[in-house]
N, C-alpha and C positions, 0 to 999 in steps of 0.2 A: 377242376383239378389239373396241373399240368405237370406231365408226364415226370419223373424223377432223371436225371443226367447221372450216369455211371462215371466216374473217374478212377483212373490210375496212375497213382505218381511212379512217373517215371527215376526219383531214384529208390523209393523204396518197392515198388510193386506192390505200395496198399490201396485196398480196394475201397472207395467211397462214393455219396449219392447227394448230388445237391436237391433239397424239395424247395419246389418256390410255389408260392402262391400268390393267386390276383385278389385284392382286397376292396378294388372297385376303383373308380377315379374323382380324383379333387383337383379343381382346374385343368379340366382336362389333361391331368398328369395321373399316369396309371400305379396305384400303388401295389407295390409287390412287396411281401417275406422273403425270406429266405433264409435255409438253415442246410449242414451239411452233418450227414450221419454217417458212421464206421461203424459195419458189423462187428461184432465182438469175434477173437481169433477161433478158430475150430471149428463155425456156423458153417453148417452143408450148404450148398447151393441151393437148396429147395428152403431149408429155414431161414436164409438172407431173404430168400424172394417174397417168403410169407413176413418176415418184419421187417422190411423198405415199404409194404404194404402198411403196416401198419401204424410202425413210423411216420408216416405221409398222412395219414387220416390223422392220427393225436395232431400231428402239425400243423395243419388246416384248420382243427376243430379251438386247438390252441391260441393260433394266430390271429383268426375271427374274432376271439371270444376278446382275447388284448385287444384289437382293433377297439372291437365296441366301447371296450373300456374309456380309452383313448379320449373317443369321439364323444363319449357321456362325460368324462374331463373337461375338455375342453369348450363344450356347452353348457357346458355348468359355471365356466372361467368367464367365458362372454357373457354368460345372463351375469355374474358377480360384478363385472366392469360396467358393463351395463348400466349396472343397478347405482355404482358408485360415481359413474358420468352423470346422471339423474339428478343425485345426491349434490354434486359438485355442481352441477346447472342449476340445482334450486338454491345452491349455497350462492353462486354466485349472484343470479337474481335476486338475492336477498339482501346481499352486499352492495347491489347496485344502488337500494333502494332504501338503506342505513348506514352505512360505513361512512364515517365523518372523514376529513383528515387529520384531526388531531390522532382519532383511534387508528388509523393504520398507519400513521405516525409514530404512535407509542410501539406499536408492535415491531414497524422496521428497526430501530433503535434499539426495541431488545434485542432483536437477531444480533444487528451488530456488535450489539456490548458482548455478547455471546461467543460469538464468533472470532476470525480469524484475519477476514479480509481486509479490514481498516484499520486505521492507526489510531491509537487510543485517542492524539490528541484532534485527530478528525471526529472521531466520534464524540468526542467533548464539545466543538466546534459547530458542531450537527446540533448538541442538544440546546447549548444557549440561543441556537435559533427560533429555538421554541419559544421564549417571551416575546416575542415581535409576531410569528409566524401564526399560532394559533388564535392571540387576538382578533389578526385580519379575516382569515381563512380556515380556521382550526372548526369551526361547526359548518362549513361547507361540506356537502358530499362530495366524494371522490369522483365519483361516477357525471357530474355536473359541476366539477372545476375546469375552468374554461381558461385559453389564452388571456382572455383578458382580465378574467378575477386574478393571471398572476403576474400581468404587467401595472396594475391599479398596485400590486401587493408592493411590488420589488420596486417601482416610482416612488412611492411614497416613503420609503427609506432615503430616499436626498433629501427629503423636506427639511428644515432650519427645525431645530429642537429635539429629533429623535436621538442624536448623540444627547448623551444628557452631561457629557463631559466639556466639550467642544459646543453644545449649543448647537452644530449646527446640524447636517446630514451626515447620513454614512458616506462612509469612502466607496466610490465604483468596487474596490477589491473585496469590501464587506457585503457588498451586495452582493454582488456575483457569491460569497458563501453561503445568504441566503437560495438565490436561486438554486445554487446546487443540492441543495440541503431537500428541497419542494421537487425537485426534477427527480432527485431518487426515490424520492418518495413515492413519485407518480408511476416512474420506472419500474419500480415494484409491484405496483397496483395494474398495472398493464401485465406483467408475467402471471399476476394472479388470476386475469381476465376481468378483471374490473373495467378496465377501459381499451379500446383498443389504438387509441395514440397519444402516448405522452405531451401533452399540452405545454409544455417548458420548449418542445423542441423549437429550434428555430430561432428563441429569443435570442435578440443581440440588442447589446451597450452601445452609445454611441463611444466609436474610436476616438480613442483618446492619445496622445502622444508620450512617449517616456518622458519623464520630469529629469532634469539633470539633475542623479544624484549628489544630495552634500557630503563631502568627504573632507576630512585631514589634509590640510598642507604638510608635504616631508618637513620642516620646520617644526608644525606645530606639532608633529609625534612625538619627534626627536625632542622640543620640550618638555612635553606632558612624558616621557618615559623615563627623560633626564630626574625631574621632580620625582618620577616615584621612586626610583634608583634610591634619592636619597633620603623621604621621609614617608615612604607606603612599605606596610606590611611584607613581607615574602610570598602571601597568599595571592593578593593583589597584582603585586609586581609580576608575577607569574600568569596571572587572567590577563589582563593588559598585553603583555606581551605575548603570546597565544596571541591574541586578536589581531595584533600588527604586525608579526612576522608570518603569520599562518594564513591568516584571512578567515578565521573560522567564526560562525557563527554562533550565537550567544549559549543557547542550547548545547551545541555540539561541545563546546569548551566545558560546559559544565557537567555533563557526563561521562567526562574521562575519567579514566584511573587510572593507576598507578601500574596496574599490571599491562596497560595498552602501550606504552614505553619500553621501547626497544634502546636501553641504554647502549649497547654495544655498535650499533649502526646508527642510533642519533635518530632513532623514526618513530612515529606515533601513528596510530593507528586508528583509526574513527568506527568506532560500532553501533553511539546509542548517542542519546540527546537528552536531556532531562529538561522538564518544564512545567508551566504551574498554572492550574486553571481554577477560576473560582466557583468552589463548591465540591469541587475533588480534592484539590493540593496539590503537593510539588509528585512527578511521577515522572517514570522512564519510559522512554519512547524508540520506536526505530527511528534511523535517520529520516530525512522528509523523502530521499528518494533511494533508487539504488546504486546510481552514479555518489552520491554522496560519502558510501562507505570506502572509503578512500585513506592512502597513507601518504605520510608528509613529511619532510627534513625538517628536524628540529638543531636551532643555530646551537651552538654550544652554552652560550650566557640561557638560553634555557633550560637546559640542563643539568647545567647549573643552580638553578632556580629549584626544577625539580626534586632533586638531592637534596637543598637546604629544607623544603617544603617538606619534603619526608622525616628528616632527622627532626623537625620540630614538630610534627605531629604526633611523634610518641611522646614528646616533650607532654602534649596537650591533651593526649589521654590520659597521662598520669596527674597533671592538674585536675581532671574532669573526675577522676575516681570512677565510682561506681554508676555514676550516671554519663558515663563513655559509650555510646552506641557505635559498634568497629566498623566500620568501614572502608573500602578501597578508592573512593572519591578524591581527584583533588581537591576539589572546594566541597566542604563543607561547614557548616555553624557551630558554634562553641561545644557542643553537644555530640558531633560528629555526623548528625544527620546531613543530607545532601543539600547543597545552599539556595536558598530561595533566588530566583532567576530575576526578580527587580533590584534585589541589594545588590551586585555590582554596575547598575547604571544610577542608582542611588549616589553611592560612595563615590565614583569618580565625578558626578556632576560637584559634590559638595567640594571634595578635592579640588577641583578646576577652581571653583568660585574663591575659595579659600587663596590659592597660588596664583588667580588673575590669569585663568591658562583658558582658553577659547573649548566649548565643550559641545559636541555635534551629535552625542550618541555612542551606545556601543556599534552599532550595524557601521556607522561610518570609518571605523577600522577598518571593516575587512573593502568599504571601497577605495577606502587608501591603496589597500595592499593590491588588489586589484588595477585600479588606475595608473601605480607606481611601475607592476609588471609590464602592463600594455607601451606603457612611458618608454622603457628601459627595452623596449624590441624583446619582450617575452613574447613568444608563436601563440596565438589565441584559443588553440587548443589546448594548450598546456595550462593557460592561466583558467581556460572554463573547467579543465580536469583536477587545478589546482583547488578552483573553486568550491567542488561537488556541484557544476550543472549538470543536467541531464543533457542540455545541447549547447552548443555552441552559438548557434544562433538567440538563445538566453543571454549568454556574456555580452555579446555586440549591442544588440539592445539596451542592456540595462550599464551599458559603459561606451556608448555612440560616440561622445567626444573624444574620449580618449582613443579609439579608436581613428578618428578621423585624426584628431591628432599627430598619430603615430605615422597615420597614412600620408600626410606632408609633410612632416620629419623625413620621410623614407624619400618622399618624393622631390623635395627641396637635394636634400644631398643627391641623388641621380645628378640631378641638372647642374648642381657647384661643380661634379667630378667630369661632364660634357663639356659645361664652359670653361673647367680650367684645363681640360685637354686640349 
């Protein structure tokens, strides 16, 4: 027991007694109580000294007794963890020695369907990997999937016939979706202690060089916009254009509304994307990045467009009657739902054919509009921010020529303004 300390505050002059006690030592760190007690007012000198005494003993005998407690807590906490480490070690051993990859496949994919972290149309992306992926490797254990059961896997997707569209291989870019698809999968199963190193790591494609993208001639826009000016719908004429004044992608265009339009400043506003996978449907999605949520000058003639597109869509629900579903979408189907993402590369291919007008794609809009920037001495940052990339180093890449381009355009005039100096 160690001795009680008398205290007196110096501004009031009340009398108090700190009791401490030793409770023994845990790493070699000494544990100590302690509490502080005040006689009650009017206590004699003699009954303070007989209850400081006694005070002291309850407090010791109190503090003890809590300790024990404590320390029967928390051995009780370690044998429970214990028990559950055990538990988890024979789970995991078990897993080693059953777990397919198809089943902790299906299980990571519910998570995500579940969850937060991925974008739905990743997780969609994720699942169609499942017809290819689980054929090769799907009754493989996890625990005994090797570098190479998933370089035989992901090879074997160039083979000539696995596209069944095309006849021939997947594309590098398809592939590399499968490996990513198998690498989280494995990545998972490593956090769960299934394995301790993701087998995907390391893998690489052979380098391959950007292709120079096909794009629009200014000429051939300036046709194909002239033509729809005068025989394409207002819905149309309005996606079209989006594409070649904005640069926006197929998606991003079709998930605007009408509420994303800042008529008063001429600005639009990018928040979602809408797109269509088979065996889900048409759905809304975040943009693909976070650079991508971006705003953008809208020329007037769109505007324009937009206005006439609205005053005719009340037109069209009241044609539609009762089977009018409301909506705030620019584009949508006779119906008002949101418009399937192949019918405007559809429609403008047949259009082209129809007008003898040269047809490259929707995506080759927005390299027009891009390559025309770079063309016309727009700073590379502003057309990659225009773009929605996330880097800069994206733009240069996937528009090298025009780039270079631009960089002997700049460089040629230097040298005209030298030599005619």
């Amino acid at each position: 027991m160690i001795k009680p300390q008398k205290r007196i505050s110096k501004k009031t002059g009340e009398v108090s007694y700190l009791f401490r006690v030793n409770l023994g030592f845990v790493n070699d760190e000494q544990i100590i109580k302690s509490m502080t007690y005040k006689p009650d007012k009017g206590m004699t000198p003699k009954q303070i000294d007989n209850e400081v005494i006694r005070q002291q003993v309850l407090f010791e005998e109190r503090a003890k007794q809590e300790y024990q407690e404590q320390l029967q807590r928390e051995a009780e906490q370690k044998r429970l963890k214990a028990k559950e480490r055990e538990k988890q070690d024979d789970y995991i051993e078990y897993a080693k020695k059953h777990i397919t990859f198809k089943e902790l496949a299906d299980e990571w994919i519910a998570i995500q369907e579940n969850g937060k972290d991925m974008k739905k149309s990743s997780v969609q992306r994720m699942k169609s990997c499942r017809e290819r992926a689980y054929p090769a490797i799907g009754d493989k254990l996890v625990s005994k999937l090797n570098y190479r059961d998933i370089k035989i896997f992901i090879s074997s997707l160039a083979a000539d016939g696995v596209n069944k569209f095309t006849g021939k291989g997947l594309s590098q870019k398809t592939q590399k979706h499968y490996l990513t698809f198998v690498s989280d999968v494995m990545h998972y199963a490593k956090d769960c202690g299934y394995i301790e190193i993701n087998p995907c790591n390391g893998y690489k494609f052979t380098k391959r060089e950007y292709k120079e993208v096909q794009t629009y001639s200014l000429d051939e826009v300036i046709s194909i916009l002239s033509a729809l000016d005068e025989k394409a719908p207002t819905v149309y004429k309005l996606f079209y254009y989006l594409l070649a004044y904005c640069g926006l992608r197929r998606g991003e265009a079709l998930g605007l509304e009408f509420s994303d339009i800042d008529y008063e400043n001429s600005i639009v506003t990018l928040k979602r994307t809408s797109n269509y996978h088979v065996g889900y449907g048409i759905y809304t999605d975040s943009l693909k990045s976070t650079s991508s949520y971006r705003t953008l000058l809208l020329q007037p003639k769109i505007i324009s467009l937009v206005k006439q597109l609205k005053a005719e869509r009340k037109q069209q629900a009241i044609n539609c009657g009762d089977r009018w579903i409301e909506n705030d979408r620019l584009f949508v189907n006779w119906q008002g739902k949101p418009l399937s993402p192949n019918i405007p590369h559809k429609w403008l291919q047949n259009f082209c054919e129809k007008e003898g007008l040269p047809f490259h794609g929707l995506h080759s809009f927005r390299h027009f509009t891009a390559t025309q920037a770079i063309a016309n001495g727009v700073d590379l940052k502003r057309v990659s921010k225009m773009l929605g990339h996330s880097q800069t180093s994206t733009t240069i890449n996937i528009y090298a020529h025009a780039v270079q381009q631009a960089n002997e355009d700049a460089l040629n005039c230097i040298a005209n303004l030298i030599e005619k100096g």
